[in-house]
C-alpha positions, 0 to 999 in steps of 0.5 A, spaced: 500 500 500 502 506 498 503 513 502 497 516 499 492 510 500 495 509 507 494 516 508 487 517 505 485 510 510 484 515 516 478 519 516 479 525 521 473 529 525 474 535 527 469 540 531 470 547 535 468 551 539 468 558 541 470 560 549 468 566 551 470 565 557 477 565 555 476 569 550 478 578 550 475 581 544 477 588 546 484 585 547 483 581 540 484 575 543 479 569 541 480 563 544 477 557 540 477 549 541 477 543 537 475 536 539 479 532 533 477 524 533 482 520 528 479 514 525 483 508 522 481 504 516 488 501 514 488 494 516 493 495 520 495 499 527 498 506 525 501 511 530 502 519 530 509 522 530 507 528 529 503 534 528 503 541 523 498 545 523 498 552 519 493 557 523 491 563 520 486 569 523 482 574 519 487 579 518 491 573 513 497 572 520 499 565 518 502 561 524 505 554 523 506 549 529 510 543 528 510 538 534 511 531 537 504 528 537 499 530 540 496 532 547 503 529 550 501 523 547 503 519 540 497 514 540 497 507 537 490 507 532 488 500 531 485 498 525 478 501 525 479 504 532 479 511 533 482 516 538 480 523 540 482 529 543 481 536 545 486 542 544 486 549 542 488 556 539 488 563 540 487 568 534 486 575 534 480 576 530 473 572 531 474 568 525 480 564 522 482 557 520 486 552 521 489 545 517 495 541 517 497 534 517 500 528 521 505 525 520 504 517 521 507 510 521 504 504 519 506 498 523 509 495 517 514 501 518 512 505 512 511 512 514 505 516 511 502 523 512 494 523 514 491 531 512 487 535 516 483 538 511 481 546 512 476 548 517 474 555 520 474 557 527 468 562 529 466 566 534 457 565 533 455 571 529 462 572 526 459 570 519 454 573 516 
């Protein structure tokens, strides 16, 4: 199996959430959540190495983060198992997005990348 269908094989979900009670619009600091569930659908267990993410605000300000893991941990997904977590980023707007990729590796040794496809962040009533 290749790279791309090892990768295509992990189905990622994400959901977020606005938390106004972290959050400081008059100093511009929105601070959101995302709930990530990391599902895998190879036929063998996978592990995530790492992370990068590229975050950006409304204002088009692009921050990258590269990380071991996530969370501190780097899971074993079996197949057909999925592992979740939640972490979280401060923005300066009300509305952003975020994307990336994990790095993983197959048990077979191979190691692939899984992509995080874009998803926005936005404070309720920030789109119109």
């Amino acid at each position: 199996m290749d790279d791309l269908t090892l990768g295509n094989n992990v189905d990622i979900a994400v959901e977020t959430a606005y938390l106004p009670d972290q959050s400081d619009p008059e100093s511009k600091r929105f601070v959101f959540s995302y709930h990530i569930t990391i599902t895998n659908r190879n036929e063998q267990p996978v592990q995530l190495l790492n992370r990068r993410w590229m975050i950006v605000d409304g204002n088009e300000q692009v921050q990258e983060v590269e990380g071991e893991g996530v969370v501190g941990e780097q899971p074993v997904i079996a197949p057909d198992e999925s592992y979740s977590y939640t972490s979280g980023t401060v923005l300066a707007t009300s509305v952003g997005s975020m994307q990336g990729q994990y790095q993983m590796k197959a048990d077979d040794g191979q190691t692939f990348t899984a992509p995080i496809t874009p998803f926005t962040l936005a404070k309720p009533n920030a789109l119109h």
